[in-house]
Structures are given as C-alpha cells and as structure tokens.
DSSP file (Angstrom, degrees, kcal/mol; ACC not computed):
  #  RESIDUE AA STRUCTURE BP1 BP2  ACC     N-H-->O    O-->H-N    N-H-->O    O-->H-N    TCO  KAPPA ALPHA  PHI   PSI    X-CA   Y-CA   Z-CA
    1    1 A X              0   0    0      0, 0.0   156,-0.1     0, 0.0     2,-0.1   0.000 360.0 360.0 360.0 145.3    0.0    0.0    0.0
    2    2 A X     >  -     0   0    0    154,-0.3     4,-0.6   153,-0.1   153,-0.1  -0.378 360.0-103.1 -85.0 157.9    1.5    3.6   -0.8
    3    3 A X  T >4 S+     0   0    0      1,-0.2     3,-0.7     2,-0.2    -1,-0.1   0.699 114.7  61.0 -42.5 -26.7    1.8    6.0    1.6
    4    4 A X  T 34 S+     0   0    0      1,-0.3    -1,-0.2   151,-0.2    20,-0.1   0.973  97.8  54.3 -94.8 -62.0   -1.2    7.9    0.4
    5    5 A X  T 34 S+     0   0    0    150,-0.3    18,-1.5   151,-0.1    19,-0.3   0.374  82.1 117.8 -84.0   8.4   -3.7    5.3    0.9
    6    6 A X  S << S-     0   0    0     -3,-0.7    15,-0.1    -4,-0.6     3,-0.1  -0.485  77.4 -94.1 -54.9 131.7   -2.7    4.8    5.0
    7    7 A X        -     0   0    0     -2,-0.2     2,-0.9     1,-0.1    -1,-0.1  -0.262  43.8-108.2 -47.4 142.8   -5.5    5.6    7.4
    8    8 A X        +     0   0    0      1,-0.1    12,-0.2    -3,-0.1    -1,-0.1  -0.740  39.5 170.6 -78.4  96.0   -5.4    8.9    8.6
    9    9 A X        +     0   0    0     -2,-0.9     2,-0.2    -3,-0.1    -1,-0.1   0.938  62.6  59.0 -62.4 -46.9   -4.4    9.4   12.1
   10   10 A X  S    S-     0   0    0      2,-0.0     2,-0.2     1,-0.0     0, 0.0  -0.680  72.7-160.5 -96.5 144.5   -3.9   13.4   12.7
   11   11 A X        -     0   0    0     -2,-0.2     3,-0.1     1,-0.0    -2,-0.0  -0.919  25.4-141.4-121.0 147.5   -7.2   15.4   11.9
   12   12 A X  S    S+     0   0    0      1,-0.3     2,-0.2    -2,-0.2    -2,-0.0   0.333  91.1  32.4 -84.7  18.4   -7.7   18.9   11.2
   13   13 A X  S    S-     0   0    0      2,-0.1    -1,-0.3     5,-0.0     5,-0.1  -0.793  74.1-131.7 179.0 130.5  -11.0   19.1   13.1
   14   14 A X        +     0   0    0     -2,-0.2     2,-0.5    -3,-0.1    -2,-0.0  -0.176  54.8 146.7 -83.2  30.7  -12.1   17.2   16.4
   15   15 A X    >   -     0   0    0      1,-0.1     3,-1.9     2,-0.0    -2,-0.1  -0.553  49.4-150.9 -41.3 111.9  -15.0   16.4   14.9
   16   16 A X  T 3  S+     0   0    0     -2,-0.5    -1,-0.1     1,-0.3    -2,-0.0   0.750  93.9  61.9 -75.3  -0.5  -16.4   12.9   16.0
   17   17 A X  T 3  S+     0   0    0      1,-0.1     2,-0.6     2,-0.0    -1,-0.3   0.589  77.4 101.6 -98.6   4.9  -18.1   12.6   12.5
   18   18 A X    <   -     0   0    0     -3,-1.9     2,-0.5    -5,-0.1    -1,-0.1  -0.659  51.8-173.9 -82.4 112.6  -15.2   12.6   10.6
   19   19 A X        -     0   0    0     -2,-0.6     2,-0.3     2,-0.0    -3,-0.0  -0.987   8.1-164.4-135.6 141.8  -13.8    9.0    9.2
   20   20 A X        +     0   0    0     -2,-0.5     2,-0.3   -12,-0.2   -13,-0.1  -0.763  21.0 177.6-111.2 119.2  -10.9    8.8    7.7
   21   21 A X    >   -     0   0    0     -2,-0.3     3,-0.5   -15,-0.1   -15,-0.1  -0.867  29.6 -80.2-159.8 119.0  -10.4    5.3    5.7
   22   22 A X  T 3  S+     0   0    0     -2,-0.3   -16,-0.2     1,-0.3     3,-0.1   0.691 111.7  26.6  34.3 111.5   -8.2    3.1    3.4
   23   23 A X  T 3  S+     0   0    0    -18,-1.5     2,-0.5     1,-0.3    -1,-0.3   0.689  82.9 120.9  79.9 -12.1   -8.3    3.8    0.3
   24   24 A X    <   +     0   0    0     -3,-0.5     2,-0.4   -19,-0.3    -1,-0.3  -0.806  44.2 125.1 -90.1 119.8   -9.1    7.2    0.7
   25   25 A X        -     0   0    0     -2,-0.5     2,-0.4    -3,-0.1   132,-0.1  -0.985  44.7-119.6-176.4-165.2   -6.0    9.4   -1.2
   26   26 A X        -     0   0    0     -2,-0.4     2,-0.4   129,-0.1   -22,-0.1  -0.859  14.0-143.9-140.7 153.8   -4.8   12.0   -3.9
   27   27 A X        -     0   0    0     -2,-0.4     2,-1.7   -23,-0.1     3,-0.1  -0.969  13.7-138.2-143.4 117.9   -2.7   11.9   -6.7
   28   28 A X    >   -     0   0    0     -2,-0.4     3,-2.9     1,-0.2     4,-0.2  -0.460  28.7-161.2 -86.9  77.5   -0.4   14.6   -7.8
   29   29 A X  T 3  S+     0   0    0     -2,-1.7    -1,-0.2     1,-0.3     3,-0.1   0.425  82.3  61.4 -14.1 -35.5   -1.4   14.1  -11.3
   30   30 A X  T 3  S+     0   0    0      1,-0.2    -1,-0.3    -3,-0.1    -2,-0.1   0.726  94.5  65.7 -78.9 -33.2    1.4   15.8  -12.8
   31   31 A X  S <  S+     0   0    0     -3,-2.9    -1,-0.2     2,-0.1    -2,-0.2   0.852  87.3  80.5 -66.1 -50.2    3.8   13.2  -11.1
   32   32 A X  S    S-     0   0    0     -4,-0.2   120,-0.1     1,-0.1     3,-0.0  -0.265  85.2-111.8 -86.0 172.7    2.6   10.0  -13.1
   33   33 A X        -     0   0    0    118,-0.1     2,-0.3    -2,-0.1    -1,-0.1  -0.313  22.7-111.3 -86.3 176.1    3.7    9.3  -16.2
   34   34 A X        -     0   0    0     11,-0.1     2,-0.3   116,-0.1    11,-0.2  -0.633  39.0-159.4-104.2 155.2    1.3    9.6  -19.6
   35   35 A X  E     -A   44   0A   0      9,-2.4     9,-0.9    -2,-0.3   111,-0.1  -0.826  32.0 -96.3-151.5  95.5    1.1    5.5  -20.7
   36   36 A X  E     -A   43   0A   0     -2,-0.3     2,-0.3     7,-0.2     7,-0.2   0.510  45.1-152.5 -19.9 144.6    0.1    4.8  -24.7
   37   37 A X        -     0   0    0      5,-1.1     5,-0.3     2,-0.2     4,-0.1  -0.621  37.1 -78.8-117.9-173.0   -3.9    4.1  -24.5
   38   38 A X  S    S+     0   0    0     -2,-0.3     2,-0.5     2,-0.1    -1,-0.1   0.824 107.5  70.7 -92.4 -43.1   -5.4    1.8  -27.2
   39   39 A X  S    S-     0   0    0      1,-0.1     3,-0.4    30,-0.0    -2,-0.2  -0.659  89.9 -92.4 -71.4 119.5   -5.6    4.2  -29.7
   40   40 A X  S    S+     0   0    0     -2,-0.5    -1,-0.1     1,-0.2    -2,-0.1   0.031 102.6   6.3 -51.2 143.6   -3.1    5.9  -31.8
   41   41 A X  S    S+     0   0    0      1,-0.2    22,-2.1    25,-0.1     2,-0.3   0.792 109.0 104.8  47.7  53.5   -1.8    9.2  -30.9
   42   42 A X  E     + B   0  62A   0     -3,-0.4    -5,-1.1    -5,-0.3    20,-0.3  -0.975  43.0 175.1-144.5 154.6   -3.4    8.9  -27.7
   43   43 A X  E     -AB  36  61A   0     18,-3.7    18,-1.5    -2,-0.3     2,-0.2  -0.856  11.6-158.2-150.9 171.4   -2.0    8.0  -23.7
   44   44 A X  E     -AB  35  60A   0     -9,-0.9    -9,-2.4    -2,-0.2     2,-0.2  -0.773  18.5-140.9-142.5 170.7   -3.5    7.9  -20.1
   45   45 A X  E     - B   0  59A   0     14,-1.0    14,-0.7    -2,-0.2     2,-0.6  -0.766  27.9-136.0-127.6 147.0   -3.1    8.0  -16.5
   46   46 A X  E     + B   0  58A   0    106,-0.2    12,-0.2    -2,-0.2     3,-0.1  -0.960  26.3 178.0-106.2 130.7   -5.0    6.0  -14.9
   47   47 A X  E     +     0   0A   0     10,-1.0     2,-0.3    -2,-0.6    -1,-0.2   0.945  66.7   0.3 -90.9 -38.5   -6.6    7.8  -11.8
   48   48 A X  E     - B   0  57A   0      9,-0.6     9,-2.0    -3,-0.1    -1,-0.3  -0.952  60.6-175.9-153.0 147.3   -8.7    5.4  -10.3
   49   49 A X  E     - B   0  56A   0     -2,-0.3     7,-0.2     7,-0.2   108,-0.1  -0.981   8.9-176.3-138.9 154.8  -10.0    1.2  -11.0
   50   50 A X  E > > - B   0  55A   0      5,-0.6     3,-2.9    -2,-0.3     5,-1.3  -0.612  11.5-164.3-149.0  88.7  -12.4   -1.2   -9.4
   51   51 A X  G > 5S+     0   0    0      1,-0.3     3,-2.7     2,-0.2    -1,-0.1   0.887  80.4  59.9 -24.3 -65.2  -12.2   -4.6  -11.0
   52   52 A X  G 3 5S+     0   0    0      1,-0.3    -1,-0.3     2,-0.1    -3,-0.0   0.734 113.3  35.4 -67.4 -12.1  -15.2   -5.9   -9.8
   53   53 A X  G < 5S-     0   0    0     -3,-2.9    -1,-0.3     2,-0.1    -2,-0.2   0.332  98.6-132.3-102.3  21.1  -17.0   -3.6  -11.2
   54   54 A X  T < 5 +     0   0    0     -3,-2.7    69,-1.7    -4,-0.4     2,-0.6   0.798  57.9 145.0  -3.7  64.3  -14.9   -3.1  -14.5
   55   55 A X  E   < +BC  50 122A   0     -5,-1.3    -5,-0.6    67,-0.3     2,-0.5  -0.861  23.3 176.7-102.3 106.6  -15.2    0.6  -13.8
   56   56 A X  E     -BC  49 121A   0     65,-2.9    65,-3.9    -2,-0.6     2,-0.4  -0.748  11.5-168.7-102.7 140.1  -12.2    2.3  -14.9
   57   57 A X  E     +BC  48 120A   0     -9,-2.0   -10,-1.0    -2,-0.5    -9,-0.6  -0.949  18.4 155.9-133.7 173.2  -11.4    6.3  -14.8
   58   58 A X  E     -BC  46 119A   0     61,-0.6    61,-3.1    -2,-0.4     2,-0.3  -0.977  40.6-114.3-176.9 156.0   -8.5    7.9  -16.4
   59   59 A X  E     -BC  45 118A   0    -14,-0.7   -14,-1.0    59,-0.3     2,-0.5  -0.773  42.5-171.1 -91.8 150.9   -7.1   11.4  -18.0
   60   60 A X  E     -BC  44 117A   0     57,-3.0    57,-1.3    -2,-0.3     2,-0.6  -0.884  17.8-172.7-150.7 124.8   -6.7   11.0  -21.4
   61   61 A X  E     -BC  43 116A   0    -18,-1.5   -18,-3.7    -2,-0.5     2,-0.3  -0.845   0.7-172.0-134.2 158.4   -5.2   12.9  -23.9
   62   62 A X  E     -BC  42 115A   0     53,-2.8    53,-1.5    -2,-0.6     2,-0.3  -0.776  26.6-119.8-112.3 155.2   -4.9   12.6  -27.9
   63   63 A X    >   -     0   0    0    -22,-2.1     3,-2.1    -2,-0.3    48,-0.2  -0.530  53.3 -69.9 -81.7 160.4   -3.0   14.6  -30.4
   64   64 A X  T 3  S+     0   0    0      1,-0.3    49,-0.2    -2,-0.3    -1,-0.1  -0.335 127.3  22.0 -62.6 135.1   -4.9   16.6  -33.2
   65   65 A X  T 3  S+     0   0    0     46,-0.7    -1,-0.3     1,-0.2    49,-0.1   0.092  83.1 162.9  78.7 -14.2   -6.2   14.2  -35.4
   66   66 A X    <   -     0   0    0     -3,-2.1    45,-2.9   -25,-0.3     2,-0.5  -0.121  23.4-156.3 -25.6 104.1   -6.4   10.9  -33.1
   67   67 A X  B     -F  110   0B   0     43,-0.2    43,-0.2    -3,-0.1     2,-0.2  -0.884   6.9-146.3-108.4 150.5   -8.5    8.6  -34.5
   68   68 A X        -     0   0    0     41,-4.9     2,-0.2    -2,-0.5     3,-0.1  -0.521  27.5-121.5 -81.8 155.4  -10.6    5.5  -32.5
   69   69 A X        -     0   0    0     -2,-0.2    38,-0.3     1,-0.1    40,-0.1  -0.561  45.3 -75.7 -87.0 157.8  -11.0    2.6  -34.4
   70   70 A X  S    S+     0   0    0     -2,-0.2    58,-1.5    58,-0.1     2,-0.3  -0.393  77.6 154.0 -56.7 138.7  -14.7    1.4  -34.9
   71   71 A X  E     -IJ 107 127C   0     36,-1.8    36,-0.8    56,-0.2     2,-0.4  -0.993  36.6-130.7-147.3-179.5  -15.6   -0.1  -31.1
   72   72 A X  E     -IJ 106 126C   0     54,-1.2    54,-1.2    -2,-0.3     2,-1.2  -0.940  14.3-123.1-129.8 164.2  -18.3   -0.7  -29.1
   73   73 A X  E     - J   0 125C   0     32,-0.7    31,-3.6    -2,-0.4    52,-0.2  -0.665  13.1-174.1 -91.9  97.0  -19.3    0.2  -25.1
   74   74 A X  S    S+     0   0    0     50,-1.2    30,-0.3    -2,-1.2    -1,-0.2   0.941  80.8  13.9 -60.0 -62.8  -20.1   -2.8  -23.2
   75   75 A X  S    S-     0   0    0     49,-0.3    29,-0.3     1,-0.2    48,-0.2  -0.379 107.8 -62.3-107.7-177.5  -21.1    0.0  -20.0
   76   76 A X        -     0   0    0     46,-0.2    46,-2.1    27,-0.2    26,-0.3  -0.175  40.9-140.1 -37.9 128.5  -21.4    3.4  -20.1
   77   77 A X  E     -ED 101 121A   0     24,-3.0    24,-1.1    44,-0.2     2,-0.2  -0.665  10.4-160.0 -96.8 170.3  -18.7    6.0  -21.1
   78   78 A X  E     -ED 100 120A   0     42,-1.3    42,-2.7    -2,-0.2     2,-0.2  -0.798  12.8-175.0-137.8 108.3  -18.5    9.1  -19.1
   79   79 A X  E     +ED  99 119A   0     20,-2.8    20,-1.8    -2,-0.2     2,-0.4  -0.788  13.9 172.6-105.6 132.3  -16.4   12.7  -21.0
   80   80 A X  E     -ED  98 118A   0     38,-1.2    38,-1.9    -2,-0.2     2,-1.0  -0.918  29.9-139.0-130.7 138.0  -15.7   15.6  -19.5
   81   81 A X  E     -E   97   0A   0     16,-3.1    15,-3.8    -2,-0.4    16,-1.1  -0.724  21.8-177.1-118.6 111.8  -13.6   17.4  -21.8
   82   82 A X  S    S-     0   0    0     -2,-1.0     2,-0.2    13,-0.1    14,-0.2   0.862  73.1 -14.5 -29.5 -85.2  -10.8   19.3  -20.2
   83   83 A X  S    S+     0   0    0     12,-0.2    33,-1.0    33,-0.1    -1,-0.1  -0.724 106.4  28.2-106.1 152.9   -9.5   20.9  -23.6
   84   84 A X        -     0   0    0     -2,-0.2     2,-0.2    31,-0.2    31,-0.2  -0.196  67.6-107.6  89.4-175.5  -10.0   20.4  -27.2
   85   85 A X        -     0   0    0     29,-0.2    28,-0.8     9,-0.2    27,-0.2  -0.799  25.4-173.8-126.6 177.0  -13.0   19.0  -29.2
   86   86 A X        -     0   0    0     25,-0.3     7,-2.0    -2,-0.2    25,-0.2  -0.688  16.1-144.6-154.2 166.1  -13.2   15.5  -31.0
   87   87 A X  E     +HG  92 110B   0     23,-1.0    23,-0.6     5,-0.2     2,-0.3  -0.788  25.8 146.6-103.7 135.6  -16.2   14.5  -33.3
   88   88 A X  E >   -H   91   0B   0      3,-3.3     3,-4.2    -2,-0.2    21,-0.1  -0.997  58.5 -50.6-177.4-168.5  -18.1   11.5  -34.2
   89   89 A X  T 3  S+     0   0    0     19,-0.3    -1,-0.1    -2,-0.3     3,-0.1   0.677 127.1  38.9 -47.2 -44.4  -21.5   10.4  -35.1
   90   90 A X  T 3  S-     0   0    0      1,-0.1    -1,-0.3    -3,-0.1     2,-0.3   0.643 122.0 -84.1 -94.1   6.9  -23.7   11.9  -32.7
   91   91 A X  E <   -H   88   0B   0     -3,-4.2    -3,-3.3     2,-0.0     2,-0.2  -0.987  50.8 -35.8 174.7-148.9  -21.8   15.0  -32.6
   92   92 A X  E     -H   87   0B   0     -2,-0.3     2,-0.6    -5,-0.3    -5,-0.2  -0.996  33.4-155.7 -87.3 101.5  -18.9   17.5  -31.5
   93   93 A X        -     0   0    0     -7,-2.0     4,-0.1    -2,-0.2     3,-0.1  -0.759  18.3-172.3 -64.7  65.1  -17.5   17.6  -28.2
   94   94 A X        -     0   0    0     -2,-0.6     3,-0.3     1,-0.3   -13,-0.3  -0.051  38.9 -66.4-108.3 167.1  -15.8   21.0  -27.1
   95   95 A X  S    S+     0   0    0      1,-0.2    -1,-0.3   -15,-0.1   -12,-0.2  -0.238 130.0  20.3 -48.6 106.1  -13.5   22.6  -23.9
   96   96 A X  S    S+     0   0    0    -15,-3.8     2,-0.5     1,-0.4    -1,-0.2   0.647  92.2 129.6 113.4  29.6  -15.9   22.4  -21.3
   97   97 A X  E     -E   81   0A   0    -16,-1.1   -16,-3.1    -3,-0.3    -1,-0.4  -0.888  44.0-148.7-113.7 146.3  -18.7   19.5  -22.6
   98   98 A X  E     -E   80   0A   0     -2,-0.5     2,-0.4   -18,-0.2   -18,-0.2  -0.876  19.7-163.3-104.8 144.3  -19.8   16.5  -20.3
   99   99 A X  E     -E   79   0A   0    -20,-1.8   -20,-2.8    -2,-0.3     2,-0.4  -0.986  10.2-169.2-131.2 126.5  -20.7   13.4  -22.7
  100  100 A X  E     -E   78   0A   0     -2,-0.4     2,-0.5   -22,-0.2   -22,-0.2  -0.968  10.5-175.7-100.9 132.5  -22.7   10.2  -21.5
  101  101 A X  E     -E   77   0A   0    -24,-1.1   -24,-3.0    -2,-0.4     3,-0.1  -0.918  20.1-127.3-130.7 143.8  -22.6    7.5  -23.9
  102  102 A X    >   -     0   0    0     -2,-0.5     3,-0.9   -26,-0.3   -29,-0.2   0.288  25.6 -85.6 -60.7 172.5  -24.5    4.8  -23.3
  103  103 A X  T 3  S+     0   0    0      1,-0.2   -29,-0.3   -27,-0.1   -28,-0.2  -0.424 108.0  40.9 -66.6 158.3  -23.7    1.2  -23.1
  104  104 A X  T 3  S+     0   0    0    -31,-3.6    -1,-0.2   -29,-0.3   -30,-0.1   0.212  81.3 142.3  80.5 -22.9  -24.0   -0.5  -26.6
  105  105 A X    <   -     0   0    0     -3,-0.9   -32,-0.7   -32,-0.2     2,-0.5  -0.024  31.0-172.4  -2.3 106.3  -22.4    2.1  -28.7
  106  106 A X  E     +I   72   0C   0    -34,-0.2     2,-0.4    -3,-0.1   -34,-0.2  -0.996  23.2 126.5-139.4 158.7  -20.5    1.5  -31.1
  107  107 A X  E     -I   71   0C   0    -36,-0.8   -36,-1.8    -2,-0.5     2,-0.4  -0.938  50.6-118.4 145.4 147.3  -18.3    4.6  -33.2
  108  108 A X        -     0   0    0     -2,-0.4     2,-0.4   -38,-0.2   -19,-0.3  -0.982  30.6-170.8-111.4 134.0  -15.4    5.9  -34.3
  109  109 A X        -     0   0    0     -2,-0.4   -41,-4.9   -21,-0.1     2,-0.3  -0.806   4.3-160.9-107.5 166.3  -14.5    9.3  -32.7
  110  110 A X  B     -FG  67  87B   0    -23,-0.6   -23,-1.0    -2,-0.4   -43,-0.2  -0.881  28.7-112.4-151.1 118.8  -11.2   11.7  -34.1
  111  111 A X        -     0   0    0    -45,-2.9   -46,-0.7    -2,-0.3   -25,-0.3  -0.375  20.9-158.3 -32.8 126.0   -9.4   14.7  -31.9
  112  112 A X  S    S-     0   0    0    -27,-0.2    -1,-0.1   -48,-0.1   -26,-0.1   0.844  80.1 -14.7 -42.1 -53.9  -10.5   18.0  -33.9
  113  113 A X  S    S-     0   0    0    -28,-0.8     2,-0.3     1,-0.2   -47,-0.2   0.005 116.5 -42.4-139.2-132.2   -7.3   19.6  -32.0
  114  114 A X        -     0   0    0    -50,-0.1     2,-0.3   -51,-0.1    -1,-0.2  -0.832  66.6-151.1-107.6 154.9   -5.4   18.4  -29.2
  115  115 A X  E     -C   62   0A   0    -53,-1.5   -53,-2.8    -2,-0.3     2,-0.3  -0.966  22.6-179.8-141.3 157.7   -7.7   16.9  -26.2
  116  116 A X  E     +C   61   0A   0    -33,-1.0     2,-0.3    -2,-0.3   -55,-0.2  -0.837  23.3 168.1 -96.5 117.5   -7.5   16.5  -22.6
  117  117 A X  E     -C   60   0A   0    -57,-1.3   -57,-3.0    -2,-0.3     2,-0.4  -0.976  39.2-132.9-136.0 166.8  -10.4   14.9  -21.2
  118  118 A X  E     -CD  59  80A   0    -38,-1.9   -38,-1.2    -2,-0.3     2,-0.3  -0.947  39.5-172.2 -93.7 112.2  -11.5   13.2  -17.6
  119  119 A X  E     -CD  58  79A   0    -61,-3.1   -61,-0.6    -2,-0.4     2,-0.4  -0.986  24.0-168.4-142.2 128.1  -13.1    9.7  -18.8
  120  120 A X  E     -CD  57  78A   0    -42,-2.7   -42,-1.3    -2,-0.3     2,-0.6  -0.781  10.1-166.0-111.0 126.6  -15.1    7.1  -16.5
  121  121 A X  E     -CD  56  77A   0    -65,-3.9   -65,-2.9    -2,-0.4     2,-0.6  -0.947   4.0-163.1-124.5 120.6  -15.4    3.7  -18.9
  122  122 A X  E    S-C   55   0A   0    -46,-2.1   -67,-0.3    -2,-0.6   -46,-0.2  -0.727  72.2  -2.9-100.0  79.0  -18.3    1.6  -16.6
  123  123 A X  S    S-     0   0    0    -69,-1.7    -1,-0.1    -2,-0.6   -67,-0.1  -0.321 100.8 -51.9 117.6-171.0  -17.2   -1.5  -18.6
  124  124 A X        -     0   0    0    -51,-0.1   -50,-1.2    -2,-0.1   -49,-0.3  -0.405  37.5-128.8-103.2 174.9  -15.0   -2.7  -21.3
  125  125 A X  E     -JK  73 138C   0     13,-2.0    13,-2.8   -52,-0.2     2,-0.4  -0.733  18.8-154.1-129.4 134.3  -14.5   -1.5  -24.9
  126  126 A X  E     -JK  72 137C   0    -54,-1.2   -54,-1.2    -2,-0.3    11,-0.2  -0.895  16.0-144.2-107.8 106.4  -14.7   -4.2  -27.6
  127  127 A X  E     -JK  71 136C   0      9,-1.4     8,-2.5    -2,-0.4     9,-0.7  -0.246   9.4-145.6 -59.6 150.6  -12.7   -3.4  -31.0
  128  128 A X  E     - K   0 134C   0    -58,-1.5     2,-0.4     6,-0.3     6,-0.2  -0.485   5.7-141.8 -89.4 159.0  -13.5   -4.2  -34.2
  129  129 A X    >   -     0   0    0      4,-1.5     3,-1.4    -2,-0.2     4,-0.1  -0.950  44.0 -99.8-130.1 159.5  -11.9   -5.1  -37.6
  130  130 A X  T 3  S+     0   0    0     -2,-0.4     2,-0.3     1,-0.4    -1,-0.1   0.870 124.9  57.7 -65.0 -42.7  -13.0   -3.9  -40.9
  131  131 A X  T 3  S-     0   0    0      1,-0.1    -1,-0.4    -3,-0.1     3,-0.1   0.125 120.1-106.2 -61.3  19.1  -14.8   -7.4  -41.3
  132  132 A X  S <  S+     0   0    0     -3,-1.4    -2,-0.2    -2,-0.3    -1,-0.1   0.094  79.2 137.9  35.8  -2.9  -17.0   -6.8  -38.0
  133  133 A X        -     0   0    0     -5,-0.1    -4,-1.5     1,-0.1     2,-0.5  -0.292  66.1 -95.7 -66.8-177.3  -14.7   -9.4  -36.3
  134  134 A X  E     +K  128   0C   0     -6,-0.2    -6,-0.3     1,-0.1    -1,-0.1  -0.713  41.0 170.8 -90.0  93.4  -13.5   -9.0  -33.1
  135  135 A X  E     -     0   0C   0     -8,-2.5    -7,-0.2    -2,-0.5     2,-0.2   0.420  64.6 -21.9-103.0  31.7   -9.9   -7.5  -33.0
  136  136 A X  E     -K  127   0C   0     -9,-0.7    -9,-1.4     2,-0.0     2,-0.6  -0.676  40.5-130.4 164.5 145.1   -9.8   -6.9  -28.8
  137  137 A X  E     -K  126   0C   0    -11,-0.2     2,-0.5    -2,-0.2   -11,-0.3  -0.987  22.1-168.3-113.8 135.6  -11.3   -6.3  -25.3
  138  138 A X  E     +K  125   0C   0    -13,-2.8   -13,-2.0    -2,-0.6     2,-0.3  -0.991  24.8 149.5-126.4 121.6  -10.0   -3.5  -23.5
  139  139 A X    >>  -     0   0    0     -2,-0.5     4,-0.9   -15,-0.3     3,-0.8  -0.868  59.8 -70.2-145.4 159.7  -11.1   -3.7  -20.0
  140  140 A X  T 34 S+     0   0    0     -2,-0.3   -89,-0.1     1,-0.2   -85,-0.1   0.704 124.5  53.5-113.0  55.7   -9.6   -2.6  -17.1
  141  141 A X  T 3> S+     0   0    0      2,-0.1     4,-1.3     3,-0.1    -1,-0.2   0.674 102.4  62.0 -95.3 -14.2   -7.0   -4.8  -16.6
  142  142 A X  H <> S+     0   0    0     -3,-0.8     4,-1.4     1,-0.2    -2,-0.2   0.858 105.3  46.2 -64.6 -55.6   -6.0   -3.9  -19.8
  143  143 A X  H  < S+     0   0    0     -4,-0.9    -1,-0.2     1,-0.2    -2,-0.1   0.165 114.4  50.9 -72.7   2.0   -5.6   -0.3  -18.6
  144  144 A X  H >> S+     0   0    0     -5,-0.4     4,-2.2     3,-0.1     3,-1.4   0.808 106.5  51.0 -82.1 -59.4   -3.8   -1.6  -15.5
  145  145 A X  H 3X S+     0   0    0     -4,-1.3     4,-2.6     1,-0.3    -2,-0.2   0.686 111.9  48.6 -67.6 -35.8   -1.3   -3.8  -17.1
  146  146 A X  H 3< S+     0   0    0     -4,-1.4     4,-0.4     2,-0.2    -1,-0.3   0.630 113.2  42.4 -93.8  -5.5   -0.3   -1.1  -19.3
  147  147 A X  H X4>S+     0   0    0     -3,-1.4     5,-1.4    -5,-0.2     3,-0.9   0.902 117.5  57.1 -70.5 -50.7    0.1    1.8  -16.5
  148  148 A X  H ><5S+     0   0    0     -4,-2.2     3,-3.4     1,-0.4    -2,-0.2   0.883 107.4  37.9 -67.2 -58.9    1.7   -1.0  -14.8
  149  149 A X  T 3<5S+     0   0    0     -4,-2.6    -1,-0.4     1,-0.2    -3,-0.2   0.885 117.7  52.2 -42.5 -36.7    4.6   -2.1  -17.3
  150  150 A X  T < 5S-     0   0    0     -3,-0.9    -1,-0.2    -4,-0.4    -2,-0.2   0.502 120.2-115.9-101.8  14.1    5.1    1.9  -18.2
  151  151 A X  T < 5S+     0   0    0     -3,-3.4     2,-0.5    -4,-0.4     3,-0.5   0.722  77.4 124.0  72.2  12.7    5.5    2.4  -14.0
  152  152 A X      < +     0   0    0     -5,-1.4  -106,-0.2     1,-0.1    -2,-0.1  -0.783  51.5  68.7-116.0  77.4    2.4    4.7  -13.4
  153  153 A X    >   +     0   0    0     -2,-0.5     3,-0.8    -6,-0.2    -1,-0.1   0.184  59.3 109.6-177.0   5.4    0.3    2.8  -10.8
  154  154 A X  T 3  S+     0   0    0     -3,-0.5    -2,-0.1     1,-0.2     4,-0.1   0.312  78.1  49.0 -79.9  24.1    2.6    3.3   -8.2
  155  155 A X  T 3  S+     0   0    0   -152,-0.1  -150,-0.3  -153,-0.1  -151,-0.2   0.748  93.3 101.4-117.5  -5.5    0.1    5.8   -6.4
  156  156 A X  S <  S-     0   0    0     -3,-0.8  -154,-0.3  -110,-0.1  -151,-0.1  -0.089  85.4 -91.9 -86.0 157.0   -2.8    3.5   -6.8
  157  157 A X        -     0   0    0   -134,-0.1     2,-0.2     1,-0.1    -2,-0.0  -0.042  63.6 -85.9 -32.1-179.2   -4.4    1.2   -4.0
  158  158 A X        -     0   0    0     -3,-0.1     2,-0.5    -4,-0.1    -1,-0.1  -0.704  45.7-117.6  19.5 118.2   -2.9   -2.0   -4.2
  159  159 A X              0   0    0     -2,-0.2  -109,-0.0     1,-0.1    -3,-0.0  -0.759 360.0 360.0 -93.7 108.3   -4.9   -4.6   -7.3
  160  160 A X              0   0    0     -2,-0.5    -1,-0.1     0, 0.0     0, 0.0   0.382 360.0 360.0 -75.3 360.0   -6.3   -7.7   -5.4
C-alpha cells in the first residue's frame, strides 16, 4: 500500500463525524507518467479502478487528429472534456462539454485539435476489424497492465 492510501491518524478538526479510511488518497497528477492508451496518438493516467466492477477512470489525452477505431461500449462511457474537441456520429465535443454515452455504442470518434479529457469507462471497450470481427477487449485490466509495465500505478491502491 502507498503512503497515500494509509489511514489517517492526525485530523484537522475534532470532529467525531469525521472518518478517515483506506483507500481514501490524492494523486499529484502531474507526477505519473502519460502510458500509450489503445488508440493511436493517444496516452492515459489511470486515476482510479475497481475490478469488480470493471469501472475504470482515467485522463486521457490525444494529439490533433487521433483517430478510434470502430468499437463498441459494453457500459457506459462518461467525458468531460478538459481541452480540445473531438467528433463523431452523434456530434462534437468542445472545452468544457460532459458526454454520457451509453452502453452498446459503437463509433469511431477523431481529436478535432489536441484533447484533454477526464473519462469514467463503466465496462470494457470491444474493438472491431474492418470485417466486423472481433480484434480486442480492453477492459480494465488492460488499462492496469499497461500503466503497470510503463511504472504509473505506483500511487494507486494496491490490485487484489
């Protein structure tokens, strides 16, 4: 377990309704490293996981022009987009837009310019190949394994 995620002993306020717990910490963002994401010209952090629920969250950013490959969204995506736009079917996505997309999706998105975004993936991404077959599940253990090889997961809970 990192330092961060140790129970908190010293309080700023004697308050008896204040609990302090496990698992509870902060992440100096700036401090982990950027880690290639599934898509060309685009990398993550991953901020936060919970396997059992294959809920993943993550910063992600793409270079101008980043295109996805066709997939679809087994859960829910969740966008809030720091900076930049990107596009796809059901629209444009600009500095300062929250995007739900639902489970069952499937798209291609592409960066207009360069993007930032805050993105919560409530289950796993399945890629496609030009033939509809199946070229990949990206879930997030896939997005562990690859913080984990690049060294960016050292701020995280501990992965049962």
């Amino acid at each position: 377990m990192s330092a961060s995620t140790k129970e908190v002993v010293s309080s700023l306020t004697n308050d008896p309704r204040v609990v302090s717990k496990p698992g509870t910490y902060m992440v100096d963002i700036d401090k982990v490293p950027w880690t290639e994401f599934i898509f060309p010209k685009s990398y993550f952090k991953l901020l936060n996981f919970d396997a059992d629920r294959g809920k993943s969250t993550l910063l992600v950013k793409s270079e101008k022009g980043a295109p996805t490959y066709l997939h679809k969204h087994v859960g829910a995506a969740e966008i809030y987009v720091i900076k930049g736009s990107f596009s796809y079917e059901e629209g444009t996505a600009n500095t300062g837009s929250y995007v739900h997309e639902a489970g069952g999706v499937v798209h291609i998105a592409q960066a207009e310019d360069e993007v930032l975004a805050y993105v919560t993936f409530h289950g796993p991404l399945v890629g496609f190949n030009d033939d509809n077959s199946i070229s990949g599940l990206c879930d997030v253990d896939l997005f562990y394994d690859l913080a984990k090889k690049n060294n960016a997961v050292g701020h995280l809970p501990p992965r049962r």
